[in-house]
N, C-alpha and C positions, 0 to 999 in steps of 0.2 A: 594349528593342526587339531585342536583339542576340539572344534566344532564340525571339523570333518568327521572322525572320528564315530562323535554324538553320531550324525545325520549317517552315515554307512552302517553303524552297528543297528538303525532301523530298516533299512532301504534296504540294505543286502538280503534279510529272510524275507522280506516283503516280495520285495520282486523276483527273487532269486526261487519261491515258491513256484511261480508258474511254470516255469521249466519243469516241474515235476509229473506238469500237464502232458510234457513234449518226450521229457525222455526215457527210454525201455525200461524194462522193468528192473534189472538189476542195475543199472546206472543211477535212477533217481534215489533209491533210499541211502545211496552213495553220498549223491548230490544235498541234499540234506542234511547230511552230518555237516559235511563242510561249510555249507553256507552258514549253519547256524555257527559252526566255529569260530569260523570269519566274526559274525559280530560280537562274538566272546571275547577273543582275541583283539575288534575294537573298541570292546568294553575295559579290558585287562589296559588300554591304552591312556583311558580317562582316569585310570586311577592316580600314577603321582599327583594330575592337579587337584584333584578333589584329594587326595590326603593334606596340601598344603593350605584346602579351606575355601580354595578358589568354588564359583560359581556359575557354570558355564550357561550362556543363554545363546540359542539361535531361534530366527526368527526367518522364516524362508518366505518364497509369496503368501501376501493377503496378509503380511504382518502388521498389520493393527492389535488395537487390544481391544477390539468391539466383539460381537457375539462369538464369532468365528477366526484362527487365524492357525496360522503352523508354526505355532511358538513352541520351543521345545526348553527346560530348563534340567541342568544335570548338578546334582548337589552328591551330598552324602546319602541320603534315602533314598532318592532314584536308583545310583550305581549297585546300591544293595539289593534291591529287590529284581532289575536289570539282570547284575552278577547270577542272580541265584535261578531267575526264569530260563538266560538262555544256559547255564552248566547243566541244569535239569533237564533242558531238554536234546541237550548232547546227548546225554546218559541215555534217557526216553528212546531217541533214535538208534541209538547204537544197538540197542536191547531187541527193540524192533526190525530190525534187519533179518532179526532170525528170526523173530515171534509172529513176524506178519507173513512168513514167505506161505503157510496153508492155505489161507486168507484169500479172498478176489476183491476188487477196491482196492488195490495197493494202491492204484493213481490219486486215488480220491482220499486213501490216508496219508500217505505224504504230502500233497500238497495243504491240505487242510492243519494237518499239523504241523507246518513249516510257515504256513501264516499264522495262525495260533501264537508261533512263539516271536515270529516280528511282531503280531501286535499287539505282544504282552510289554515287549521294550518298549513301544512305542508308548503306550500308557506309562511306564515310570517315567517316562521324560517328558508326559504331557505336562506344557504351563498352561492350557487352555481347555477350561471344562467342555466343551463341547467336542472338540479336539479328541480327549479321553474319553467322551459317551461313544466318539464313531470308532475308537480303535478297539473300545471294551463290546462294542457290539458285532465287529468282526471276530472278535474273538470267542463269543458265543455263537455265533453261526455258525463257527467251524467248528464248536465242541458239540450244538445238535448234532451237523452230523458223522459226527465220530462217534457218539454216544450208542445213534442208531445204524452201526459200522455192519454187522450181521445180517442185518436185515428182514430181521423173524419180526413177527405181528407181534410180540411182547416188546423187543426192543425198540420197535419204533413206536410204540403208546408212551413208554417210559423215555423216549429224547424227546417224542412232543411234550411231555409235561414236565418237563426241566426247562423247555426253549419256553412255555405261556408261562410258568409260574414268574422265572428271571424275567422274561420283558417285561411282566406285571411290575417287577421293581424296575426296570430300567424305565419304565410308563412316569412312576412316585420320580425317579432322580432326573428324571429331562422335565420335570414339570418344577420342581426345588431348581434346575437351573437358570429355568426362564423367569421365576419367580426374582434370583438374585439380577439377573440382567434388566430385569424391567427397575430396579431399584437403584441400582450403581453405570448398567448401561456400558461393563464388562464382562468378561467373564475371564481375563487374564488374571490366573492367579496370584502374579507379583501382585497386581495393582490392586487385587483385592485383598490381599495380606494386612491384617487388624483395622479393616473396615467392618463398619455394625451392619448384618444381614437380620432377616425376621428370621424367628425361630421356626416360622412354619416351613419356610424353605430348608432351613437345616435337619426340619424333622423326612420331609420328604425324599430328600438325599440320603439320612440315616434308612427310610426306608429301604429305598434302592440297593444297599449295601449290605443289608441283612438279607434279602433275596436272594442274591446273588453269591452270597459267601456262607449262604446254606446255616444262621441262624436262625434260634428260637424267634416267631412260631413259625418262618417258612423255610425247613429244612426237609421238609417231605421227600423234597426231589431227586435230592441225593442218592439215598441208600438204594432208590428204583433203579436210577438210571446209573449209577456203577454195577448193580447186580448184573444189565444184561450187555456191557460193552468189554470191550477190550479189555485187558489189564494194564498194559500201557497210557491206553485214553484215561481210565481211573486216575492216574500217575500224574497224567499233563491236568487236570481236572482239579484233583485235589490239591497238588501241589502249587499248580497256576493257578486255573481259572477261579478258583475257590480263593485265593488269597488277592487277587486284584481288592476284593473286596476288604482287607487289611491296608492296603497301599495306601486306599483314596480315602481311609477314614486317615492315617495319618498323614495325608497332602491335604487332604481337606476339613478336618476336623480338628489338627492338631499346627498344621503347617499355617495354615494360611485365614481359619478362625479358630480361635482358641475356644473352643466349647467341653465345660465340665457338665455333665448332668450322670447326677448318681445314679437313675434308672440304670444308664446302659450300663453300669454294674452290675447291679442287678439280673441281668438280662444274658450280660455274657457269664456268669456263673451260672445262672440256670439251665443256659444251654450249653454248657459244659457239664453240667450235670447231669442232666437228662441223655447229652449222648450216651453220656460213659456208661449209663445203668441201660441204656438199649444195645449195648454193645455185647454187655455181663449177658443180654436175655438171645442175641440173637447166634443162629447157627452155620450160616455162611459166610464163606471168608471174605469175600470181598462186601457183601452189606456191614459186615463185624469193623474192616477198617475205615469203611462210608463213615459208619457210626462215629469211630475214635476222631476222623475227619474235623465231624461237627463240632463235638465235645476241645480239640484241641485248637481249634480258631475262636471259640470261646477261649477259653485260655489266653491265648494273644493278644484278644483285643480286651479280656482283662486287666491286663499289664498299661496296652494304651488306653485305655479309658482313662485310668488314673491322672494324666495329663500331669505326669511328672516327671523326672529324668531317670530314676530308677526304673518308674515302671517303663516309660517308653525304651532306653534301654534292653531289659529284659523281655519285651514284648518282641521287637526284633530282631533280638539273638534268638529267641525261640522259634521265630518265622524261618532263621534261617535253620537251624538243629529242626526243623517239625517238615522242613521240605525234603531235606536228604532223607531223614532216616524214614520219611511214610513214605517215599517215591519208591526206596529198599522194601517196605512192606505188600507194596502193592505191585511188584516186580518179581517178588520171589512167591507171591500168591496165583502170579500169572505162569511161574513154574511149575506150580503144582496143577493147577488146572491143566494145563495143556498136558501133562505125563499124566495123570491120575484121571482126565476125566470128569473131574470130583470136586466139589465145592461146597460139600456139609461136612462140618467138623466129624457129625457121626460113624461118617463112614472113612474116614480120614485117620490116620495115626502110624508111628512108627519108622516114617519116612525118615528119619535124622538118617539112618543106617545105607540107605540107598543116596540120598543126598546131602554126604557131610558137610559139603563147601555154603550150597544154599542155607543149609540149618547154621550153621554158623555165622553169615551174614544176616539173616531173617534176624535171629537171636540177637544181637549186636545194636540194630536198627529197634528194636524192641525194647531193649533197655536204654537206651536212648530216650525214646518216649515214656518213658514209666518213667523215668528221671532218677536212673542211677545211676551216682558217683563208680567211676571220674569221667561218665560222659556228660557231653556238654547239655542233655534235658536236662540234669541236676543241677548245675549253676542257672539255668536261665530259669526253673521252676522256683528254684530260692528265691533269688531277685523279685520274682512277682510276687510271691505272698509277702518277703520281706517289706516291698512298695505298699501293699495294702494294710499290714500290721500297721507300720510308720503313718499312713494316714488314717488311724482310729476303726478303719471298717472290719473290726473282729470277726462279728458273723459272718461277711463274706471271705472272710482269710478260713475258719472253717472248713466253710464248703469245698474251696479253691482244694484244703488240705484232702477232702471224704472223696474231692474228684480225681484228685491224683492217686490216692487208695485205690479206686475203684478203677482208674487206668491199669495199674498193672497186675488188678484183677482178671480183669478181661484178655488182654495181652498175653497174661502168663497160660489162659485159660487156651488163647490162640493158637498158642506157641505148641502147648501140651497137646494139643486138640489133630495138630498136625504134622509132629515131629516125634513123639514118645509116644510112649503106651503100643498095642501091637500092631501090625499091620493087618489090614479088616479088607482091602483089595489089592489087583496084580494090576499090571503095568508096565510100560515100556520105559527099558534102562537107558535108550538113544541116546548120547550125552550131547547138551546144549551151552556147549563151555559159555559162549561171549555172553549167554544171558546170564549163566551163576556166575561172571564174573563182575556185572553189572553189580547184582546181588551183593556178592562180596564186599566191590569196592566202596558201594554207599555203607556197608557197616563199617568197614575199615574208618571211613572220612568221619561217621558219627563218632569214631571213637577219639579219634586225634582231634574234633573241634574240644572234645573235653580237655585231651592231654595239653593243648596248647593255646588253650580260651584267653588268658592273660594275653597273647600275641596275636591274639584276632578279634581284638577291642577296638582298637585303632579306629575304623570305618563306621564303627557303631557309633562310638564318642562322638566324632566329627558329623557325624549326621543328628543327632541330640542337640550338639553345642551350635548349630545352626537354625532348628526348630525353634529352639527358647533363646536367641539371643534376640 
């Protein structure tokens, strides 16, 4: 049963997307939520065997292990990053039901983001790099155009220059693939598992992956193309599409070749640094969380670089606490813009009093990322700097330390910027319960991953104690 499962929990938002083509308007963003449920609830399915350690493999037609094949593999890392893509975009959808209803394209955003989030599962369960190039590249199609969802000559410059800059990396990792297949003459990742590849192919791949996941130096794209889309697309964006780029470096840089290279320490604290202080400088809310975006996928893949169990560990407990509570950030920013009109801190302020419930989940989700005890940012930012102390690199545990400072600089700056101090415009009171409750609920969850971290190790352990055995 455990391979049906696997194979429904992708197949069902895949195909179950098109319908979105066919059916009225208030049916499909219905249809949506449920499909993706469905493969939630076949994700929720795979979990006893993978907490028992088990390894689940299917292989459907064209299963070879040559260039191409539909090998799919479900371990502990998969189910996590799976878990976290389709609950988010549960949350995403439900939120959207009421935030999309002013909107035209509804057709064209449900479907697009209901394949989106099949072929985000489909990539955690890719065993076959080529396999993950075509589902990571549907999944950037459908976040062009989402990105360019409005339709104004601003947002469609800024999806075209997120779609060229990312295929510019996906150009670097389909040329790093061909490079390992011409060499091994697979590209199944069992069978490439601690075999020697050239480093040039692994740097090409590492390029692909900084593209894509909006690192130093090509994070340009980002803060354009969340400025002029949806709030929600930001959501599916940073939380997804931005982290695929997390996945494949620990399936492929950590899973399947073991590569340590200091640089990309280096590299991931500088562009964690460099967000955070363009966050501190910038005045709009949704470029302000773009920013934090950048600067905190830095972070993550600080933790994985370190190619150790603490860091890796802490690296994906932070993927999951950096998913919920920035989806809550970029959800309760999409509240304020739609009531207020308004997207400059300047003219922003004093909302807490008109929207307690939102200001209180924003707030939540906030501290969460700044990494205050007893939410669960605190434990998982420990662990990273802890992983980097334990391995000798002082001056990058510094910075890691001056990044997180300046996290809930900016944050606090965010928070102050559009819930305190007085109110500076007027606005409609219209209350939008499901979306504050969206709101809400992603604070409520950042808060209990802290209260109950001890008890939601489990899946993390067993995806670690699989990587390194």
């Amino acid at each position: 049963m455990s391979s049906w499962y696997l194979m429904l929990s992708i197949f069902v938002p895949l195909l179950g997307s098109l319908f979105c083509l066919i059916f009225p308007g208030k049916i499909r963003g219905v249809w949506s939520v449920i499909i993706v449920s469905l493969s939630f609830i076949f994700l929720l399915s795979l979990l006893p065997s993978i907490m028992l350690g088990e390894v689940i493999r299917l292989n459907l037609a064209f299963s070879g292990t040559g260039f191409f094949s539909f090998s799919f593999l479900a371990d502990g890392v998969s189910l996590i990053f799976a878990l976290v893509f389709s609950f988010i975009g549960i949350i995403i959808l439900l939120y959207s039901l009421t935030y999309i209803k002013p909107y035209h394209n509804q057709k064209e955003y449900y479907f697009m983001t209901t394949l989106m989030i099949g072929s985000l599962v489909g990539i955690s369960f890719s065993a076959n790099l080529m396999l993950l190039y075509i589902f990571w590249e549907v999944a950037a199609l459908s976040a062009w155009r989402l990105y360019g969802f409005f339709r104004g000559k601003k947002e469609v410059i800024f999806a075209n220059k997120a779609f060229l800059l990312t295929f510019l990396g996906s150009s670097f990792m389909l040329l790093g693939f061909i490079l390992i297949y011409q060499a091994r003459a697979t590209l199944d990742l069992v069978v490439l598992r601690g075999q020697p590849v050239s480093n040039l192919a692994l740097f090409f791949i590492l390029l692909g992956i900084i593209a894509k996941s909006a690192t130093l130096p090509i994070q340009v794209w980002m803060p354009d193309a969340y400025s002029g889309a949806p709030s929600p697309v930001c959501a599916l964006s940073s939380v997804l599409i931005a982290k695929i780029g997390v996945f494949a470096f620990v399936r492929i840089f950590l899973f399947t070749f073991t590569v340590s290279w200091d640089w990309i320490l280096w590299l991931a604290v500088i562009s964690s640094l460099l967000g955070a202080a363009a966050a501190l400088r910038e005045k709009n809310i949704k470029r302000i969380i773009a920013y934090s975006t950048i600067s905190q996928i830095g972070f993550i893949l600080l933790g994985l670089a370190l190619v150790g169990k603490i860091g890796l560990l802490a690296g994906l407990l932070y993927f999951v606490i950096h998913a919920v509570a920035k989806t809550g950030l970029f959800l309760g920013a999409g509240i304020v813009e739609q009531r207020c009109k308004e997207s400059n801190l300047d003219k922003l302020g004093g909302l807490a009093k008109a929207m307690p419930v939102t200001a209180a989940g924003f707030l939540f989700c906030s501290l969460s990322i700044m990494g205050f005890p007893p939410f669960g940012g605190f434990y998982a930012k420990f662990m990273v700097i802890l992983a980097i102390v334990k391995e000798g690199h002082f001056w990058i545990a510094g910075l890691a330390i001056f990044t997180a400072i300046l996290t809930m600089l900016y944050l606090f700056r965010l928070f102050n910027g559009i819930f305190l101090g007085q109110r500076e415009i007027s606005f409609s009171l219209k209350g939008r319960g499901s979306m504050v409750a969206c709101v809400l609920f992603l604070g409520i969850v950042s808060l209990a991953i802290g209260l109950f971290i001890g008890q939601l190790l489990g899946l993390p352990n067993i995806a670690v104690a699989q990587i390194f055995r």
